[in-house]
C-alpha positions in Angstrom: -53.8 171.1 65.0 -55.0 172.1 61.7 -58.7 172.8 60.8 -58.5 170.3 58.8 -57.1 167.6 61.5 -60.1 169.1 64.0 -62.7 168.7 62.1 -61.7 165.0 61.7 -60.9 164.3 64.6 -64.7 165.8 65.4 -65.9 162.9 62.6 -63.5 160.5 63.8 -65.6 161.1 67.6 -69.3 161.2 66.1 -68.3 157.5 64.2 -67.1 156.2 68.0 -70.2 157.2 69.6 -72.9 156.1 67.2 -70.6 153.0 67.6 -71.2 152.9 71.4 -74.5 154.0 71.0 -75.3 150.9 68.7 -73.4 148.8 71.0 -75.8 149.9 74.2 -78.8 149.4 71.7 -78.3 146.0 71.0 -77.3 145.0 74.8 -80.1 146.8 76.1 -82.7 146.4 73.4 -85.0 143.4 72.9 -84.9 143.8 69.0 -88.4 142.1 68.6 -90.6 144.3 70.2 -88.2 147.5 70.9 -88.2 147.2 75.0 -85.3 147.2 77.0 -84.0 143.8 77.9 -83.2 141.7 80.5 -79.4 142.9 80.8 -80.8 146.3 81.4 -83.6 145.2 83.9 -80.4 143.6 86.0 -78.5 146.9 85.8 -81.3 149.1 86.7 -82.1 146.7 89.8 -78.6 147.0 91.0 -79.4 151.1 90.9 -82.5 151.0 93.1 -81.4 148.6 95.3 -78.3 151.0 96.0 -80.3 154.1 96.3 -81.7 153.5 99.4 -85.5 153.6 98.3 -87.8 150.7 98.4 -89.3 149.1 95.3 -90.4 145.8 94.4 -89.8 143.8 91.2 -92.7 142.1 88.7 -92.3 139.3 86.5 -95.2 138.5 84.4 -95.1 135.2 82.6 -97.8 135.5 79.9 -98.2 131.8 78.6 -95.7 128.4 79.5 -92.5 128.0 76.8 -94.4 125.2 75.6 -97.2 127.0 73.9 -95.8 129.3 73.0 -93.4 127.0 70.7 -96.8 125.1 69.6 -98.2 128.7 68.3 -94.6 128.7 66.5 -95.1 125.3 65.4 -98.6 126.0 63.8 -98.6 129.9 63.0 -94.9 130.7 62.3 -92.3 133.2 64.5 -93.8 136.1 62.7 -96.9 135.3 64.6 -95.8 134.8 67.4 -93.3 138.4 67.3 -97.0 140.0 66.5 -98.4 137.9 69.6 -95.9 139.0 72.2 -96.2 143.0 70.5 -99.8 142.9 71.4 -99.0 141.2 75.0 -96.6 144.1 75.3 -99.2 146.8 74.6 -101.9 145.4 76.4 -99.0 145.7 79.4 -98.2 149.1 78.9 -101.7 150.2 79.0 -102.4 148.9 82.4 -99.5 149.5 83.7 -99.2 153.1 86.0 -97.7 156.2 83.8 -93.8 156.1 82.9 -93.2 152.9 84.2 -90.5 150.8 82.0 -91.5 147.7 80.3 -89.2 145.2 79.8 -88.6 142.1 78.0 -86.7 139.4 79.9 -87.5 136.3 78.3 -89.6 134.7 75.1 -92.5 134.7 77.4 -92.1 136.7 80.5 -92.1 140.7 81.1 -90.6 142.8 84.0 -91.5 145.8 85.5 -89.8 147.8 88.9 -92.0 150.5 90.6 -92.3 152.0 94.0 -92.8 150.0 97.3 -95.6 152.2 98.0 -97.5 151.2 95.0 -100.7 149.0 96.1 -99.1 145.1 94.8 -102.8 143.6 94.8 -104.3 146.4 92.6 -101.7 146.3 90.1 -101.8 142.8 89.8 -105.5 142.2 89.6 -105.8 144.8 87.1 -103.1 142.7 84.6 -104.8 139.9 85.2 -108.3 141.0 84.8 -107.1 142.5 81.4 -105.7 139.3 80.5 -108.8 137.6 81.3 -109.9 138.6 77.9 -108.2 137.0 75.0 -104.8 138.9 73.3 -105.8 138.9 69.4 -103.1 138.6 67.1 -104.2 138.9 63.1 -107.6 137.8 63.8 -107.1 134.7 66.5 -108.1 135.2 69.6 -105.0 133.9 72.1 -105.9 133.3 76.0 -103.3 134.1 77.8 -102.1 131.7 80.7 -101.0 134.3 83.1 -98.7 134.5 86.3 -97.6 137.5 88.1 -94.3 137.2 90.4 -93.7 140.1 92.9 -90.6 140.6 95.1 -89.3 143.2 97.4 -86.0 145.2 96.7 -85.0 145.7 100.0 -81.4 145.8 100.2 -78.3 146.3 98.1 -77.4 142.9 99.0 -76.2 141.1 95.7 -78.9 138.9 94.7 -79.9 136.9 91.7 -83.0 138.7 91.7 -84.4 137.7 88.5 -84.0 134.0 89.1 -86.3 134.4 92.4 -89.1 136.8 90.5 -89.6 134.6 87.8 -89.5 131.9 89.9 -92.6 132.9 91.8 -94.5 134.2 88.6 -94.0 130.4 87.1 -95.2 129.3 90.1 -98.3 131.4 90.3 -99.0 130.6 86.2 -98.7 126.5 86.9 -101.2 126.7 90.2 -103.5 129.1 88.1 -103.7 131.4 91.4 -102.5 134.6 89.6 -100.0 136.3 91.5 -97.7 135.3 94.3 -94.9 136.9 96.3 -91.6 135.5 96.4 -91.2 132.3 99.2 -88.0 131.3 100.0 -89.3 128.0 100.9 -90.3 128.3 97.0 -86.8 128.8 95.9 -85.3 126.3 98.4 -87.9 123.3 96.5 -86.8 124.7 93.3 -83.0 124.3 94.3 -83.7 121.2 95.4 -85.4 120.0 92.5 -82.2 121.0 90.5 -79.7 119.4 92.7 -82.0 115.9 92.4 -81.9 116.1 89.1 -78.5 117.2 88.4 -77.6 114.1 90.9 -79.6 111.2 89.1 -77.3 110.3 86.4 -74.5 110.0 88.9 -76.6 107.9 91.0 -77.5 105.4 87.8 -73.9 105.4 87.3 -72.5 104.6 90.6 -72.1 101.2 92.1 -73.6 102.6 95.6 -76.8 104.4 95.7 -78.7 103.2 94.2 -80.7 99.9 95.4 -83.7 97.7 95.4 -86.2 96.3 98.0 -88.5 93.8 97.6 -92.3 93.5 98.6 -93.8 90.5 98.6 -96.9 89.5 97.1 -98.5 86.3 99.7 -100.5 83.9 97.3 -104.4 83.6 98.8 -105.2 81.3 100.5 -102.3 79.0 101.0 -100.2 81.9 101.9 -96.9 81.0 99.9 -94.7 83.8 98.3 -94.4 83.3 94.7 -93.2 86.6 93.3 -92.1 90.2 94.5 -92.3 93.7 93.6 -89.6 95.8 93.2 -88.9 98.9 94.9 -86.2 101.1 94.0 -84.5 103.3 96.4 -81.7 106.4 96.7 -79.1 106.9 99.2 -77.7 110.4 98.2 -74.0 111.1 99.2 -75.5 114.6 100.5 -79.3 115.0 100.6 -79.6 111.2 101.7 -82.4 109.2 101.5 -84.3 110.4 98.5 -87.9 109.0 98.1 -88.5 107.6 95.0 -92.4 109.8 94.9 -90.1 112.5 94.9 -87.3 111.2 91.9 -89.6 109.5 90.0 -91.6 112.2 88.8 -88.7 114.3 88.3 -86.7 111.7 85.9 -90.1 110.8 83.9 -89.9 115.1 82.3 -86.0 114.0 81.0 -84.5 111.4 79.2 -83.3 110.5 82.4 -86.0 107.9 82.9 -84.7 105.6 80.4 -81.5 105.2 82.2 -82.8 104.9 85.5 -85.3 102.0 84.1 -82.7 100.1 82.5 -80.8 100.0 85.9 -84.0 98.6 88.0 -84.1 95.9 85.1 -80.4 95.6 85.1 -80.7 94.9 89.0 -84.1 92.6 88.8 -81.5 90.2 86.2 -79.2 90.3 88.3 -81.1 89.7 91.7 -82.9 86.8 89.6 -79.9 84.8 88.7 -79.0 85.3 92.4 -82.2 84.0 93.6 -81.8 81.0 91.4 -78.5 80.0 91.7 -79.9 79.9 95.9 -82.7 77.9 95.0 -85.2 80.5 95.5 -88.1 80.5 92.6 -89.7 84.3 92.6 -91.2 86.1 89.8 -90.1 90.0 90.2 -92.1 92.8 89.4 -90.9 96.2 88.2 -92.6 99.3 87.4 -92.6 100.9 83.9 -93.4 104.3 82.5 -94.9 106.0 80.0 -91.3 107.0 78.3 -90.4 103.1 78.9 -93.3 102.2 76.6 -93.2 105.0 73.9 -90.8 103.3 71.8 -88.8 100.1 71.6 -85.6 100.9 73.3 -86.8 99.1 76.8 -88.7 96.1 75.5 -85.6 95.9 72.8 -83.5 95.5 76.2 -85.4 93.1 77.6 -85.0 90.8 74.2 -81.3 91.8 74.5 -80.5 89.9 78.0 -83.1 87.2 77.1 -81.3 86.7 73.8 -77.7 86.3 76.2 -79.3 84.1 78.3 -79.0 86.4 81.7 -82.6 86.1 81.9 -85.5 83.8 82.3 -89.0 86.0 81.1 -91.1 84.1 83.5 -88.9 85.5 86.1 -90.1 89.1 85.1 -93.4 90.8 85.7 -94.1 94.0 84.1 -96.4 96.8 85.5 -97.9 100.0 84.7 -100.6 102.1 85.5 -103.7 102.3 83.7 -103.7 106.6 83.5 -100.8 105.3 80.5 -102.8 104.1 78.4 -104.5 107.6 78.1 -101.4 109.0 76.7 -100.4 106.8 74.2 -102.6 103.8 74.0 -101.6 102.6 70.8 -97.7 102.3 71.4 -98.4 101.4 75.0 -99.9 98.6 73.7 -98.0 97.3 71.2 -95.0 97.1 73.6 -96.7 95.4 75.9 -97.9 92.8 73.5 -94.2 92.2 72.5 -93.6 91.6 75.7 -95.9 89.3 76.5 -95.0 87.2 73.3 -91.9 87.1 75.5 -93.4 85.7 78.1 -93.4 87.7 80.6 -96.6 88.6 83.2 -97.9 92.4 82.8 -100.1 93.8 85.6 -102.2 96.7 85.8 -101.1 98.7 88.7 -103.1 101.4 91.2 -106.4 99.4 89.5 -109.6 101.2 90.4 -108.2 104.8 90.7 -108.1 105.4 86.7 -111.0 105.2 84.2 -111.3 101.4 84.3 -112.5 100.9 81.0 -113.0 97.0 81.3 -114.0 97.1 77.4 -110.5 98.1 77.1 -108.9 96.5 79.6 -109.7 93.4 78.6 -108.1 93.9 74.6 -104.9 94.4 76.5 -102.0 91.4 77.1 -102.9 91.7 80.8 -102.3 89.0 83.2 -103.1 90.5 86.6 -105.0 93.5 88.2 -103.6 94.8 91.2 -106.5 96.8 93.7 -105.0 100.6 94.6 -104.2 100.6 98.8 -106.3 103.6 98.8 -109.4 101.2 98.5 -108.3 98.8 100.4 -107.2 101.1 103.4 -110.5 102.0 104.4 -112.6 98.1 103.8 -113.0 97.8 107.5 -114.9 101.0 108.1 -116.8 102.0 104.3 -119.4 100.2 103.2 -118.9 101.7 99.5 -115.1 100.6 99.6 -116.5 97.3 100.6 -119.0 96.9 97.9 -117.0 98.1 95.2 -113.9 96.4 96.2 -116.2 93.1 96.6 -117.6 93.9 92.4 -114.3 95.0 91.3 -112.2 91.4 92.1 -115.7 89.6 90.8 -115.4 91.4 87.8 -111.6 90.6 87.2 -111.6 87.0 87.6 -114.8 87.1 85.9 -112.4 88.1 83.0 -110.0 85.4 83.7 -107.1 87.7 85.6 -105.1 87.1 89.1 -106.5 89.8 91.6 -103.8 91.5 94.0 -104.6 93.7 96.7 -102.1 96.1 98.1 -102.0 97.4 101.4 -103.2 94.6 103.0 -102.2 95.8 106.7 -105.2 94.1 109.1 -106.6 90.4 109.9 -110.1 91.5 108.7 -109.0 92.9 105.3 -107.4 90.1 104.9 -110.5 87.9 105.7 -112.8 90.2 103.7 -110.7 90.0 100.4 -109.9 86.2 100.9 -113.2 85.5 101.2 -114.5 87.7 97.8 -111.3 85.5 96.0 -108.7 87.8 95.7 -105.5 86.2 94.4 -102.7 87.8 96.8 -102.1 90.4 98.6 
């Protein structure tokens, strides 16, 4: 080889490693704030968890994805780059000497040290830092912070990062600081998943989902006149799924809106059945916030009354009255379409919201529905009885039907017959 072929061949290898080297850097670097990154975290865990020595594995979720998009929203990303630098050296100065930082999400930092570093200590000395607000270019930002800690125990592969920031999300939403890793945690959290993940199968299948009907006895002739319905989930796998559990779950997606228009889907249909038997009910079926935030469900509703698949006084609408602190306005207005339409509305769990009567009685409301949770307890507290006794005056004072549910025992049902309640 000639000098002049060594000496480029010397170039030629300088050029492939600042190559590699930019490669690594933008693998293993979080550009924004210059720490290493969530890839290299996951390779460095796989080292100490091979090595044989014990350490354990932080995740420190500084504030929830969603305010941290509002501070976007309002301030701009530069902001928000100068927010998380500032998060990042208040960590580094609390943290013990030469122990890596990294960055492994928007909002959350990791850290690896020693199993024989005191967990408690270290955590209540982030925290206590964090007490104080982080300013960022003259605004003071309180942090909303959760610490996650789990043990590196084995060289078992694990998704180890999942399970960490698992538990620091969990110890940022119940606002208790810092938490250890609980497989009982992850096992709700895979659940969770798999419910959701399984609903808009469910809504699309022909067999699990279904409806039950609770009746509502007129007082005091004791005829049935209309029903609630109560939608239930037979899952192929997890089986019966309760609908306190669903529910809540579907109402954070766009789920909801499907699973809505099933129930009302199945109320028509039950309905017509009813009918075409003879039987005269009025059903009841329970709407959401995300029902009544636009016009897509009421628009349904006008849709199948339009086709003639369904009678509006067979259909009885109810919501709770915590909705109307979300969104009173378009709450309303829905539910003033709806009762142009015809159809009943009902306030339901009455008595364990703000009960703003003032209110109440500006809305299209037919009927007022008494929560069990007062009614449970008639037979054995007096202040259940009293304001149980004021609360059905008050709403028939106003000119609405009075339904208590619950109703489980002869003498609540003498007691509540007796004030004038409606049904039950």
């Amino acid at each position: 080889m000639s000098e002049r072929d060594a000496v480029m061949l010397v170039y030629f290898s300088q050029l492939v490693i600042m190559r590699i080297m930019g490669l690594r850097s933008r693998n293993y670097i979080d550009q924004p704030t210059g720490l290493f990154n969530r890839l290299r975290l996951e390779e460095d865990i796989r080292q100490v968890s091979s090595s044989g020595k014990r350490h354990k594995l932080y995740a420190v979720d500084v504030i929830s994805p969603k305010f941290l998009n509002d501070v976007v929203k309002a301030l701009g990303y530069s902001f928000s780059q100068d927010l998380m630098l500032n998060v990042k050296a208040r960590l580094q100065s609390v943290l013990p000497k030469n122990c890596t930082l990294y960055k492994i999400s928007p909002t959350r930092f990791g850290f690896l040290l020693s199993a024989d570093e005191p967990i408690e200590a270290i955590c209540l000395k982030i925290l206590s830092d964090f007490n104080d607000p982080v300013d960022c270019q003259g605004i003071p930002i309180l942090m909303q912070t959760g610490i996650g800690v789990l043990p590196i125990i084995d060289s078992e592969e694990k998704d180890w990062l999942r399970l960490v920031v698992g538990a620091a999300d969990d110890a940022r939403v119940r606002n208790i600081g810092w938490t250890m890793y609980q497989p009982k945690l992850d096992a709700a959290q895979k659940r969770v998943f798999a419910v959701l993940s399984s609903l808009l199968d469910a809504v699309r299948s022909t067999d699990q989902l279904n409806l039950v009907f609770h009746p509502k006895i007129k007082l005091p002739s004791f005829a049935c006149e209309s029903v609630e319905a109560l939608i239930r989930w037979n899952h192929p796998t997890l089986g019966p799924i309760s609908p306190a559990e669903f529910i809540p779950l579907a109402e954070k997606t766009a789920l909801m809106h499907s699973l809505t228009i099933w129930v009302l889907e199945a109320v028509t249909a039950q309905a017509n059945q009813w009918k075409s038997q003879g039987i005269k009910l009025r059903i009841g079926m329970n709407v959401t916030v995300s029902d009544l935030e636009n016009s897509k469900f009421v628009d349904a509703i006008v849709g199948l009354i339009e086709k003639g698949r369904l009678d509006p006084k067979a259909l009885e609408l109810e919501f709770t009255e915590s909705m109307l602190m979300t969104d009173p306005n378009t709450v309303v207005a829905q539910l003033e379409r709806a009762r142009a339409l015809g159809i009943e509305i009902s306030v339901d769990d009455f008595g364990t919201g703000y009960s703003n009567w003032t209110y109440l009685r500006q809305l299209p409301v037919n009927t007022v529905k008494l929560d069990q949770s007062l009614i449970s307890n008639l037979h054995t507290n007096e202040k259940d009885k009293r304001l149980v006794k004021t609360l059905i005056e008050l709403a028939k004072g106003l000119g609405y039907r009075v339904v208590a549910e619950g109703v489980e025992t002869e003498n609540t049902l003498s007691l509540i017959s007796r004030w004038g309640c409606t049904e039950a």
